[in-house]
C-alpha positions in Angstrom: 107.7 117.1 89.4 106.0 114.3 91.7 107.8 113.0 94.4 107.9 109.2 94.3 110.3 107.0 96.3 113.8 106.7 95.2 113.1 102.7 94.8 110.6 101.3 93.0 107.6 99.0 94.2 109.7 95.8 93.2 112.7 94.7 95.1 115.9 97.1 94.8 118.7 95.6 92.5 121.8 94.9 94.4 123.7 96.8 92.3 122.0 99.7 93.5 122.4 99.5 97.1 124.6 102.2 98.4 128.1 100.5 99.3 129.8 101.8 102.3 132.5 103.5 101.2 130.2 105.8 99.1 127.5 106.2 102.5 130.4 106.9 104.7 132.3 109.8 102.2 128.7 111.0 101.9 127.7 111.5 105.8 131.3 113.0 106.5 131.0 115.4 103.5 134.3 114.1 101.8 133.1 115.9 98.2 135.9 114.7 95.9 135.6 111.2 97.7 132.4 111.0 96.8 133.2 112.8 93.0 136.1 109.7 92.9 134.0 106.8 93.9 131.4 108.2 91.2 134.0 108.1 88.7 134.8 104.5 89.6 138.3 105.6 91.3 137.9 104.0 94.4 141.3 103.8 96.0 140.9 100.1 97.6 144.1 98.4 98.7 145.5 95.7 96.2 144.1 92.0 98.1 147.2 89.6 98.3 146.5 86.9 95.5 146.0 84.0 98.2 143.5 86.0 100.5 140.1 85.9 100.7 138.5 89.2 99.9 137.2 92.0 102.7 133.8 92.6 102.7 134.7 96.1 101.3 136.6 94.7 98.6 134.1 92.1 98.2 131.2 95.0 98.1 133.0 96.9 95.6 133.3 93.9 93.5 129.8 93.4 93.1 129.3 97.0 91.8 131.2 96.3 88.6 132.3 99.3 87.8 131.9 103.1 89.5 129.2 103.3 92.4 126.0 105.3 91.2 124.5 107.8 91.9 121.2 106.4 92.2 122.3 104.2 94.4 120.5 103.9 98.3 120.2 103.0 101.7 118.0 100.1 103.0 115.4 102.9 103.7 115.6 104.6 99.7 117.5 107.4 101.3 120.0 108.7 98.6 122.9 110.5 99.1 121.3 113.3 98.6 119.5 112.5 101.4 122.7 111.8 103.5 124.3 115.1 102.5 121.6 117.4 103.4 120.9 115.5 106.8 124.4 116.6 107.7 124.3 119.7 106.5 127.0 119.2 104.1 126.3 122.4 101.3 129.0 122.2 98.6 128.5 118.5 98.8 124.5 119.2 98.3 125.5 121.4 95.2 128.3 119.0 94.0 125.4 116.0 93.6 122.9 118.2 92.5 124.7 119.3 89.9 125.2 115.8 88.4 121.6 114.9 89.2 119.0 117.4 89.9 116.2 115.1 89.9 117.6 113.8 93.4 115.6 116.9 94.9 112.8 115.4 94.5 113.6 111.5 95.3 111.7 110.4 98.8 112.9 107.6 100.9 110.8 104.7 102.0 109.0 107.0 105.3 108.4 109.9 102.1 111.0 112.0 103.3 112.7 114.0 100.5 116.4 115.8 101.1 114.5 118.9 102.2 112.6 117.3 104.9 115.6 115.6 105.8 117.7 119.3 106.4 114.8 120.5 107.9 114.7 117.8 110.6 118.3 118.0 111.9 118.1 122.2 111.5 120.6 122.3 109.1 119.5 125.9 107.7 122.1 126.4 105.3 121.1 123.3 103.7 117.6 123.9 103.6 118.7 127.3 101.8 120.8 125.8 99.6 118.2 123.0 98.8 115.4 125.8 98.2 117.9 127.7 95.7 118.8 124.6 93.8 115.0 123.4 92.9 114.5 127.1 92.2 117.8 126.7 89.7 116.7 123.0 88.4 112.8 122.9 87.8 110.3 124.9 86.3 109.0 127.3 88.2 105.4 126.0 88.7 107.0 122.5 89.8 109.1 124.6 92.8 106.5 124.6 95.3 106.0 120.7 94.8 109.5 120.4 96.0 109.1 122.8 98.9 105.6 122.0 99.8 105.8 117.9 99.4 104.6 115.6 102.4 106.5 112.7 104.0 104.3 109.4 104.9 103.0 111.3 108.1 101.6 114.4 106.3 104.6 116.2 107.5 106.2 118.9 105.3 109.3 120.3 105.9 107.8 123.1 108.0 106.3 120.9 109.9 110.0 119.1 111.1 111.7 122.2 111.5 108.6 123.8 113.7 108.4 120.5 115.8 112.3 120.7 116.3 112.7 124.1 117.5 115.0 124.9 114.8 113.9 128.6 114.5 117.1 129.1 111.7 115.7 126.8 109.3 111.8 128.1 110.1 112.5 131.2 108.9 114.4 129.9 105.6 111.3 128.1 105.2 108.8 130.6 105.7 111.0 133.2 103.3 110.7 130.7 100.0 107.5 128.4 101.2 105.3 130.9 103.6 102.4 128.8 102.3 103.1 125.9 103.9 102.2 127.6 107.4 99.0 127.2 106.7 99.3 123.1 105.8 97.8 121.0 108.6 99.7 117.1 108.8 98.5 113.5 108.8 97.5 114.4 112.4 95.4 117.3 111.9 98.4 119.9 113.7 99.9 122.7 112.3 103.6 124.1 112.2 102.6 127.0 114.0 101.1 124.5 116.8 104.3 122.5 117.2 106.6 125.5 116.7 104.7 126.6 120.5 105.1 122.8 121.5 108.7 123.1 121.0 109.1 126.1 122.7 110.9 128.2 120.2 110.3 131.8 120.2 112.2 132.1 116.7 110.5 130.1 115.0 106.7 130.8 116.7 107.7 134.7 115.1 108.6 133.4 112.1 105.3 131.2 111.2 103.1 133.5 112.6 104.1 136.6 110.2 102.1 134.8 107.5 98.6 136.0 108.4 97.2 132.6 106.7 99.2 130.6 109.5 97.1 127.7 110.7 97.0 127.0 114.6 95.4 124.2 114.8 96.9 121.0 117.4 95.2 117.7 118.0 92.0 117.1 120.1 90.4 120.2 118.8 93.5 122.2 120.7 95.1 125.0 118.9 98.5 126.7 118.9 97.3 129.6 121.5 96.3 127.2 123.8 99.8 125.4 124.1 101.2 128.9 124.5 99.1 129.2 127.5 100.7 126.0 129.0 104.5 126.9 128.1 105.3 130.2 128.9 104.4 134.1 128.9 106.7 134.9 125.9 104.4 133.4 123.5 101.5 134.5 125.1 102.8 138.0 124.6 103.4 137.3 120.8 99.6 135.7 120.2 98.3 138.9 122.3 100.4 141.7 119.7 98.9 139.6 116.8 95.7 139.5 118.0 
């Protein structure tokens, strides 16, 4: 499974930019709105014969027909995308169900649905995510999901760590623990930025994997940032150690 960019090299057809109806049911986790507007029942109000149409109506009119689900943002973010940067599970199910190549879609910075849940912490998402490639793909094509970098060299990982978001770490480092050891577009690690962002959670839970990488920018590594944040962490690098 490669991860490409949801849009191609050319210019995206109009058709398939993401109308707002569809981008609003998607980032407020309205599942059956979504289902509808899929299904080409929108619901839009009957215009008066001598108006001129909304721009809603107008938008709607120009999809001829049921909105897609290939359709994106201005950025190649699906709504796949959407849904797992809100954390919305059954919707993340609901669309993966109908399209399970969405997964592995990337938006124009690279970023895939994963890296996307990982970002904003959502760890339920993440899990679901994880489960759903697992259910989808082949299982040597998995880990290209799980493992796959955005334009910056970041992985999934590598957002979660540099967030704090110690939940979603350690969802990570149960179906990916590899990716510990993957160093960015910057030459710094998960473990490094985990210590950065000055969560104990998730320093614990990258450091379990004895193949963790610690390596920061400027020749710097992850055990001296713990020296500059706090005792806590370098308590955990001296029990390792």
């Amino acid at each position: 499974m490669e991860i490409t960019p949801a849009g191609s090299d050319h210019e995206i057809p109009e058709h398939l930019f993401m109308c707002s109806k569809l981008y609003l049911a998607a980032f407020r986790g309205y599942t059956d709105e979504v289902c509808s507007l899929l299904a080409g029942s929108s619901g839009a109000a009957v215009q008066p014969a001598n108006s001129s149409p909304s721009p809603a109506a107008q938008e709607l009119a120009n999809h001829q027909g049921p909105c897609s689900i290939r359709e994106v943002t201005a950025e190649l973010r699906t709504l796949l995308h959407i849904a797992a940067g809100q954390g919305h599970d059954d919707l993340i199910a609901e669309l993966c169900l109908h399209d399970s190549s969405l997964l592995s879609s990337a938006s124009s910075s690279g970023d895939t649905p994963l890296h996307c849940a990982a970002r904003a912490g959502h760890a339920l998402a993440v899990r679901a995510i994880s489960l759903l490639a697992g259910a989808s793909v082949e299982d040597d094509r998995v880990r290209v999901v799980l493992r796959s970098k955005n334009a910056a060299g970041d992985t999934a990982l590598h957002l979660a760590a540099r967030h704090g978001h110690g939940k979603a770490v350690e969802e990570l480092m149960e179906v990916a623990p590899e990716t510990a050891s993957e160093l960015n577009g910057a030459g710094v690690s998960p473990l490094y930025l985990a210590v950065m962002s000055m969560s104990v959670r998730a320093v614990r839970a990258i450091i379990s994997c004895r193949d963790a990488s610690a390596a920061g920018p400027n020749s710097q590594n992850a055990l001296h940032a713990a020296v500059l944040q706090c005792s806590d962490f370098q308590l955990i690098f001296t029990r390792v150690n």
